[in-house]
C-alpha positions in Angstrom: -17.2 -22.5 105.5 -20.4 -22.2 103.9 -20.6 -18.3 105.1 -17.3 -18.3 102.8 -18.6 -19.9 99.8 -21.6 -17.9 99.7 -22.0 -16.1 96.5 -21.8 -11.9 97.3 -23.1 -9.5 95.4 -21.3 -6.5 94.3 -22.5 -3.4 96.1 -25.0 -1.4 94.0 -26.7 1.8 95.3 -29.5 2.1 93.0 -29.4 5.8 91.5 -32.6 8.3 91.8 -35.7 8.0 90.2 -36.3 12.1 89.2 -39.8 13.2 90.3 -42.2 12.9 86.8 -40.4 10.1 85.4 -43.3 7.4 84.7 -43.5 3.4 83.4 -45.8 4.5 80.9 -42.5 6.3 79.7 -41.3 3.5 78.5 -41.8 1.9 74.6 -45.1 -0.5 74.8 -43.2 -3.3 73.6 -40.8 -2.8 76.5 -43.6 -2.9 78.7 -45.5 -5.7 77.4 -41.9 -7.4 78.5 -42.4 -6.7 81.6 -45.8 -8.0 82.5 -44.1 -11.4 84.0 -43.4 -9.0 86.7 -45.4 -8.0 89.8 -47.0 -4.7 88.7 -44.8 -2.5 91.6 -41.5 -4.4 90.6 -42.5 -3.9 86.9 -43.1 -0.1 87.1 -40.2 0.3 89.1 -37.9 -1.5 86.6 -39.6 0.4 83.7 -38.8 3.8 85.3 -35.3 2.6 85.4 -35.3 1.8 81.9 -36.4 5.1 81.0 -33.7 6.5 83.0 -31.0 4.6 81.1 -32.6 5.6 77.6 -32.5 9.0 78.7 -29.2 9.1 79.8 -27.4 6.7 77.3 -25.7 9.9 75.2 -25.0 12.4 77.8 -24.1 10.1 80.9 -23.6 6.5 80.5 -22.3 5.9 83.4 -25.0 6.9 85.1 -27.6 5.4 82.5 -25.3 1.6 83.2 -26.3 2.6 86.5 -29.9 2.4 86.1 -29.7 -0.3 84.0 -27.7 -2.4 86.7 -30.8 -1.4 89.4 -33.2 -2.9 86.1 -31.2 -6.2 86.0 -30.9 -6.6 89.6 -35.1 -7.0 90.0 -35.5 -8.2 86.5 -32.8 -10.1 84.9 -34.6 -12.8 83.1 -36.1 -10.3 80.8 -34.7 -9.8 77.3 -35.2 -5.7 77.0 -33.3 -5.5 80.4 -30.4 -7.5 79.8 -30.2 -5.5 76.0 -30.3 -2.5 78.2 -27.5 -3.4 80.2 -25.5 -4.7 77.1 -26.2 -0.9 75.4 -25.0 1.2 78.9 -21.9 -1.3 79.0 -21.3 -0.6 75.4 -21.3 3.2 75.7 -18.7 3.1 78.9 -16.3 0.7 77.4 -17.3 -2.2 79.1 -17.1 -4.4 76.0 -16.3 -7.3 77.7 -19.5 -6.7 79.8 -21.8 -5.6 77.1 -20.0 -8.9 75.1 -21.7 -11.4 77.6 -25.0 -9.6 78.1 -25.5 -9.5 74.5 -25.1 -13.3 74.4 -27.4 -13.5 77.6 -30.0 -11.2 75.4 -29.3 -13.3 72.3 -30.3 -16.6 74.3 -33.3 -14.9 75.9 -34.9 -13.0 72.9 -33.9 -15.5 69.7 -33.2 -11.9 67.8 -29.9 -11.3 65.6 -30.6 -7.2 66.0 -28.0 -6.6 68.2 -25.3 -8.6 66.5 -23.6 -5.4 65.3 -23.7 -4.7 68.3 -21.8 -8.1 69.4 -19.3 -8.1 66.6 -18.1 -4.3 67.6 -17.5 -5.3 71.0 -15.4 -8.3 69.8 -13.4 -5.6 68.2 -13.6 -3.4 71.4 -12.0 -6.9 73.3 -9.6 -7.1 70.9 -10.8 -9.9 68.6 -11.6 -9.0 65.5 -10.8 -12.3 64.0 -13.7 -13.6 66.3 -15.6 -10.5 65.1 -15.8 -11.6 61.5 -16.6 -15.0 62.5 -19.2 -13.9 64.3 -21.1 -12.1 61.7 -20.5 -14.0 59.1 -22.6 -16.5 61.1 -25.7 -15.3 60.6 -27.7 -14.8 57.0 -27.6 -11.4 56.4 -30.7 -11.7 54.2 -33.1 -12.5 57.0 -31.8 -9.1 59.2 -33.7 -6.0 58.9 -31.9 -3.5 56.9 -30.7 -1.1 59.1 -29.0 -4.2 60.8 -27.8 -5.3 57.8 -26.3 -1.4 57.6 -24.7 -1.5 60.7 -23.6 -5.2 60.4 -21.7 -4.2 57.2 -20.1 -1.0 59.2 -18.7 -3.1 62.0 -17.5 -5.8 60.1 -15.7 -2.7 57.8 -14.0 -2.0 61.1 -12.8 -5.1 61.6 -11.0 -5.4 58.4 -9.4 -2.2 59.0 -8.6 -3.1 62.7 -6.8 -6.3 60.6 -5.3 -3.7 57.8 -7.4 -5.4 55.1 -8.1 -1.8 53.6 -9.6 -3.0 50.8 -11.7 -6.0 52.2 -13.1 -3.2 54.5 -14.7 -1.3 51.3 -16.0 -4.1 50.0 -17.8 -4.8 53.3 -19.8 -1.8 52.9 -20.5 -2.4 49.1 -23.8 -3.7 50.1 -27.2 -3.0 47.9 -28.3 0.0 50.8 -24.9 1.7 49.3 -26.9 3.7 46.8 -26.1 7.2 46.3 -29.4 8.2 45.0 -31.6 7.6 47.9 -31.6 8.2 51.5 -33.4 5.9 54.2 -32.3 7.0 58.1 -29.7 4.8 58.4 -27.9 6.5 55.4 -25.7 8.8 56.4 -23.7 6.8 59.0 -23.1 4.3 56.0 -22.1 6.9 53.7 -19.7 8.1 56.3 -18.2 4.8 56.8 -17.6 4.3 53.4 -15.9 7.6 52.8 -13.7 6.7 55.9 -12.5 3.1 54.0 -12.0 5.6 51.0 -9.7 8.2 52.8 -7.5 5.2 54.4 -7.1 4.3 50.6 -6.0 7.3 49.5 -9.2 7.9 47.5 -9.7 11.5 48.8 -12.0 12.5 46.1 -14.2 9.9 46.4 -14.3 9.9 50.0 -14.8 14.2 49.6 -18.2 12.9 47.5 -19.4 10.7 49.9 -19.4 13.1 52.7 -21.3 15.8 50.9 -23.7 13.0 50.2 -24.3 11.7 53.9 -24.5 15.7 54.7 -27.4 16.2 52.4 -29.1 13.1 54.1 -28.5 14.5 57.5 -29.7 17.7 56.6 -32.8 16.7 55.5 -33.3 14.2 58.3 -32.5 16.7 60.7 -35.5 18.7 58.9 -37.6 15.9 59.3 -36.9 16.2 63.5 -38.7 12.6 63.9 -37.0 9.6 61.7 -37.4 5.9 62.4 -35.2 3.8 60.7 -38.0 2.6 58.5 -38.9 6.3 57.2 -37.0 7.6 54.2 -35.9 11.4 53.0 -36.8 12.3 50.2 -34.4 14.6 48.6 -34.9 15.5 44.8 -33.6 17.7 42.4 -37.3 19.2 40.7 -40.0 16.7 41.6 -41.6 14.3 44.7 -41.1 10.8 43.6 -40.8 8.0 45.6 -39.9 4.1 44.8 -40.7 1.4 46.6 -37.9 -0.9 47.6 -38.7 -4.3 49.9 -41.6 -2.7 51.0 -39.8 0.4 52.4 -39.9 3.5 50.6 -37.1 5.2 49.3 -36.0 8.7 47.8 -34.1 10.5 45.3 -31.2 12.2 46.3 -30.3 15.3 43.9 -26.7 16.7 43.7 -27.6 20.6 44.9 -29.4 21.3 48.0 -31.1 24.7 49.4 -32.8 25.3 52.5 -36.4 24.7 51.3 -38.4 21.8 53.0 -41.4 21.0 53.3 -43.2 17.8 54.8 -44.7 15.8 52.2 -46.6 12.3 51.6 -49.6 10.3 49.9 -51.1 10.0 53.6 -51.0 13.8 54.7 -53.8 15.4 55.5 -54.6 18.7 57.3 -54.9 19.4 61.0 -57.5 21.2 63.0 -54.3 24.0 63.0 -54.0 24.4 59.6 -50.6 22.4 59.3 -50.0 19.4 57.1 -49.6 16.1 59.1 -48.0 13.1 57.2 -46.3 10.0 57.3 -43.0 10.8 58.4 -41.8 11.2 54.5 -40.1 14.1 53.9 -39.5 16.0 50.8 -36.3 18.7 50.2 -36.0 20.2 47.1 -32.7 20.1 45.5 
């Protein structure tokens, strides 16, 4: 009897570990994570974790894979169990990436991935639940490209509820401005031009889409964008505003192929080249 009550584990071949692939990989702050860990278990993990990263666009099945292995040794630790909630996400596992978001939630005390929670309410089918979930938390103390992705997902669940016109309003959030790009800009532009075309608005959505191009071009320029470096994109001059302590840019209405990195740090190299703080400028 006790043999049959005994909890079993769900067979799990841990994937390979391909030959160059090191802990020190892995983001510090991930690895400061892991220090509650023996150092053999928490390079092994880490490896994993750079595995999933790696993997999370072209294979996530494979990259759940690895973050399974991580979970399995080191399932108390927040970064892991996000990682796993991510790799679930990205197969369609919302259900799964639902309740290791919670577990993350519980473990880390971070709102971050509550986007991230209320699309996978939608993915299950719930997006009642999903709009009472992010209306739970004040917006105001999330980081703005949360805030950005919170108002996107929330927009879908309006639309998943045919509340077309809630779902522009979701998006009408103070990041909505037209004349200046941060990272996180173009996906929001895109969403908002999507509410526009279910509307019927096909001009205004036609606008919107030439304006999250001109971001991606120039953030595809930039090759290296955090979501706390801006674009700058302007029609005849560099000028930059500073907005809650992020800086912004001008976005001009014409755009040509000339760009150059730009930025009140940049100095020159031993090479010759101009290094920077991650602004860039593209004249319009």
């Amino acid at each position: 009897m006790a043999r049959e009550l005994r909890s079993v584990r769900t067979r799990h071949d841990d994937p390979d570990i391909p030959e160059g692939i090191e802990a020190r990989d892995l983001d510090k702050g991930a690895r400061v994570e892991l220090k509650t860990l023996s150092k053999e278990n928490a390079d092994w993990v880490a490896q994993h974790l750079v595995m999933a990263a790696r993997l999370i666009d072209e294979d996530p099945e494979l990259a759940h894979l690895h973050a399974t292995s991580a979970a399995r040794r080191a399932g108390r630790i927040g970064v892991v169990r996000e990682t796993l909630a991510i790799t679930a996400y990205a197969t369609g596992d919302f259900a799964l990436a639902l309740r290791e978001l919670r577990t993350y939630r519980r473990i880390s005390g971070s709102n971050d991935q509550l986007p991230l929670m209320v699309d996978s309410e939608r993915g299950v089918g719930r997006p009642d639940r999903a709009l009472e979930l992010g209306r739970s938390v004040d917006r105001s103390t999330l980081p703005n490209d949360v805030q950005v992705s919170l108002a996107i997902a929330m927009s879908g669940a309006r639309l998943d509820l045919d509340q077309n016109e809630a779902a522009l309003a979701e998006l009408e959030i103070p990041q909505l401005d037209p004349n200046r790009a941060f990272s996180w800009s173009p996906d929001l532009f895109h969403a908002y031009a999507d509410v526009l075309e279910v509307l019927g608005r096909e001009d205004e959505s036609e606008t919107w889409r030439e304006r999250a191009a001109r971001a991606e071009d120039a953030i595809g320029a930039a090759q290296s964008v955090d979501e706390h470096e801006t674009i700058d994109v302007v029609e005849e001059e560099f000028e930059i505003f500073d907005v809650d302590g992020e800086d912004s840019v001008a976005i001009g209405d014409e755009t040509d192929d000339d760009t150059e990195v730009v930025g009140a740090d940049a100095t020159e190299d031993e090479s010759g080249s101009d290094a920077s703080d991650g602004t860039v400028s593209t004249d319009r």
